[in-house]
N, C-alpha and C positions, 0 to 999 in steps of 0.2 A: 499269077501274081508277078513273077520274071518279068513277063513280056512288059505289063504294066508300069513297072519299074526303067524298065529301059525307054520308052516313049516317054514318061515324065523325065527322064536324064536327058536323052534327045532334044525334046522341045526347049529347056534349058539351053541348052548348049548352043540348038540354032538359032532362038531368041537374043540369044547373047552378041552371039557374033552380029547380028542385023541391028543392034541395036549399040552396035560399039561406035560408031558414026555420031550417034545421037544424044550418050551421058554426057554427065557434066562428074567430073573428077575433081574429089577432093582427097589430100594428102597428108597425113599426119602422121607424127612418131608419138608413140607409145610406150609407156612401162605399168607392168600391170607386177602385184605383189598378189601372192596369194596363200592361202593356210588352209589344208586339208586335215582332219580329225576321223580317225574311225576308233570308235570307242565300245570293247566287246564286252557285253554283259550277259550273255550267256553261247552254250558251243556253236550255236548257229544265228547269234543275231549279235547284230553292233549298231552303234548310235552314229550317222553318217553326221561330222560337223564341219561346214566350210564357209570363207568370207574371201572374196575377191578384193582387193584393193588399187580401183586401176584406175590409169593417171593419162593424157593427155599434153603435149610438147614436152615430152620426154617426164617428168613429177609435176610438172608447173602447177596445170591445174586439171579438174577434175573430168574424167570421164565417165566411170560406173560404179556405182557400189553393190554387194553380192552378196548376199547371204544365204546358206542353203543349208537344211539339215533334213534328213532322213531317217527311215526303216533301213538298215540292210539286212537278209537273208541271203545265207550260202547254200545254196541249192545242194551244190558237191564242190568239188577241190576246186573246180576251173569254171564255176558259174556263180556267179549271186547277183541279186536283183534288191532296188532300192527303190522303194515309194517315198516321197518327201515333198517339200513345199520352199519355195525359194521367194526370197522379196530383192528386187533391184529398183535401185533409184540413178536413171541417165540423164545426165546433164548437159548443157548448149555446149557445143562444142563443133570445131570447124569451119569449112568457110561457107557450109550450109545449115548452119544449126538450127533448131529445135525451138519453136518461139518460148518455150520454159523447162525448164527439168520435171521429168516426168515419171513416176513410180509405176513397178510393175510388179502383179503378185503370178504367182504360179505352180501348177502340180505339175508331180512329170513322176514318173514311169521309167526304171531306165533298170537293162539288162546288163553285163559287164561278161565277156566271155574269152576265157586265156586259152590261147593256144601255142604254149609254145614252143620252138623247134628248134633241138640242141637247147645252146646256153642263150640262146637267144628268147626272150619274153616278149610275146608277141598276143596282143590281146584285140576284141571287136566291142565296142558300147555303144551300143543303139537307147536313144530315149526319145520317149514323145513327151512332149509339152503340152498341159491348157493353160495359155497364158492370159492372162488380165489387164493388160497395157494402157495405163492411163493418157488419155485428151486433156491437157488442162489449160483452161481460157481464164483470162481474167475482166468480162463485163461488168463495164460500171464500179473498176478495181475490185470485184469484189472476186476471191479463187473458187473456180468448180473444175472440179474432175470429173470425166466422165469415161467408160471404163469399156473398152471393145476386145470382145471373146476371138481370141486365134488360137489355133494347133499350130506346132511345130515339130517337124521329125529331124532326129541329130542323129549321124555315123558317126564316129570316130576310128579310126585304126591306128595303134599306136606298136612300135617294137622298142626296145630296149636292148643292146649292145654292150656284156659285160667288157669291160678294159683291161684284160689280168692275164696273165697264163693259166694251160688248161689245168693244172694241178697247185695253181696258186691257194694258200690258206687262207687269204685277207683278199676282198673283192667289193669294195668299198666304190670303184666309179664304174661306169658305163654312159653310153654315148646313147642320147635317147631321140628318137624320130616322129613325129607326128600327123595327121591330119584330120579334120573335120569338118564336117560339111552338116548344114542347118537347109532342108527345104520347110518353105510354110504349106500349110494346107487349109481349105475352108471356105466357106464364103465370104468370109471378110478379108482374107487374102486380096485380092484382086491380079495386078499384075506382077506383085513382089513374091513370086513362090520360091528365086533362089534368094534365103534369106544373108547368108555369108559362108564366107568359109575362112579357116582358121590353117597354118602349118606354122610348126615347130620344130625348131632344133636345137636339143639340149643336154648338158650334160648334168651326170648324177651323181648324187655322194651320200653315201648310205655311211652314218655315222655309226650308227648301233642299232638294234633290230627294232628298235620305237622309232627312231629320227630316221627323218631322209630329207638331201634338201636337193633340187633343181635349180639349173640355172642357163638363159639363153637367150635365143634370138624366138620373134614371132611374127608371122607377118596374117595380117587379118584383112580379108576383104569382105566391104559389107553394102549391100543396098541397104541405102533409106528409105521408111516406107515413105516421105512422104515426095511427092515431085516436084521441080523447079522447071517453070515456063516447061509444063508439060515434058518435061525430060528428067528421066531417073539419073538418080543422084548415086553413084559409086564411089567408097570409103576406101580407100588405099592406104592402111596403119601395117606401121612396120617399128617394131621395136625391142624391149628386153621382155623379160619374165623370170621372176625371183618366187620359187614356193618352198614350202616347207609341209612337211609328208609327216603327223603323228599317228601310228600306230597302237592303241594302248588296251591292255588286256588284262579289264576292271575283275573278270570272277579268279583269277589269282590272289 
């Protein structure tokens, strides 16, 4: 399985490079707002609730919207896994847009696993996607969607850097690190298997042991699936990210 993983990394990578001659680049700035919810209702299960609220020429106008909610299950202290179902609605946007905004439904599957060393929090999220992505045409004005089956695999690795001294009482910020990477898989993939990748850098502010809020820079690279005069379309988005982190612990 190793080996296999590093040949699909490989072929990325030299794909890329032979084909950096030949994208066409489009550049946009970004701010995306976001609200995460874990809601525990009993010792080992919580209600996963999240909405993405992301924006396009910095709020102007619209790029994605996100809705995702879950199972979570805590395996142990430093594992839990969440089943859930997410619905996204992307909208035309850029200098290569989208002939219409397009809705997508989705299951995914996603592991969460801390490891962390010292005061540092240091964690791995792996999830797979089936996603639902809608075609939608408008013949004879009249709207049809129609709806093509992909897999998606997502890493994440993320660390978190408390801000305080080592014997400090109150430790409210930390300086937090990101990356994530989306390969597609499938046969209806084609030749978009790296689908984007996402890094961040941000800082943290843990109000009280329910609130936590984020805040920073993010820079997103993304293929498009679809192509322009036969040449892949690469998303160059760089911009802010505002979340807020609810914690809440319903069987109290």
């Amino acid at each position: 399985m190793p080996r296999v993983i590093i040949l699909i990394l490989s072929s990325i990578i030299c794909s890329g490079a032979f084909a950096q001659e030949q994208r066409l680049a489009d550049h946009n700035t970004i701010g995306w707002f976001a609200y995460t919810g874990s809601l525990k209702i009993a010792p080992k299960l919580a209600i996963h609730t999240e909405y993405q609220w992301r924006r396009v020429e910095a709020v102007k106008n619209w790029q994605q919207g996100l809705a995702r909610t879950g199972l979570n299950y805590s395996a142990s202290k430093n594992v839990n896994i969440i089943l859930g179902y997410a619905f996204a609605q992307t909208y035309a946007y850029g200098d290569y847009p989208a002939a219409f905004a397009f809705p997508e439904h989705r299951l995914f599957e996603q592991v969460i696993i801390k490891n962390p060393i010292g005061e540092i929090d240091l964690s791995h999220r792996f999830t797979l996607e089936q996603r639902f992505v809608g075609k939608v045409t408008r013949p004879d004005g009249i709207k049809n969607t129609d709806y093509s089956f992909l897999n998606r695999i997502r890493y994440r690795v993320r660390g978190e850097i408390p801000l305080h001294r080592k014997n400090a009482a109150v430790k409210p910020w930390s300086v937090i690190l990101q990356d994530e990477v989306f390969i597609g898989w499938g046969r209806n993939i084609g030749t978009n298997v790296f689908d984007q990748n996402r890094i961040g850098l941000m800082l943290g502010y843990r109000l009280n042991k329910i609130i936590k809020f984020e805040g920073g820079y993010i820079n997103q690279t993304l293929q498009q699936p679809n192509r322009v005069g036969n040449k892949p379309v690469y998303q160059y988005n760089h911009g802010f990210v505002l979340a807020a982190n609810l914690n809440l612990d319903l069987t109290k």
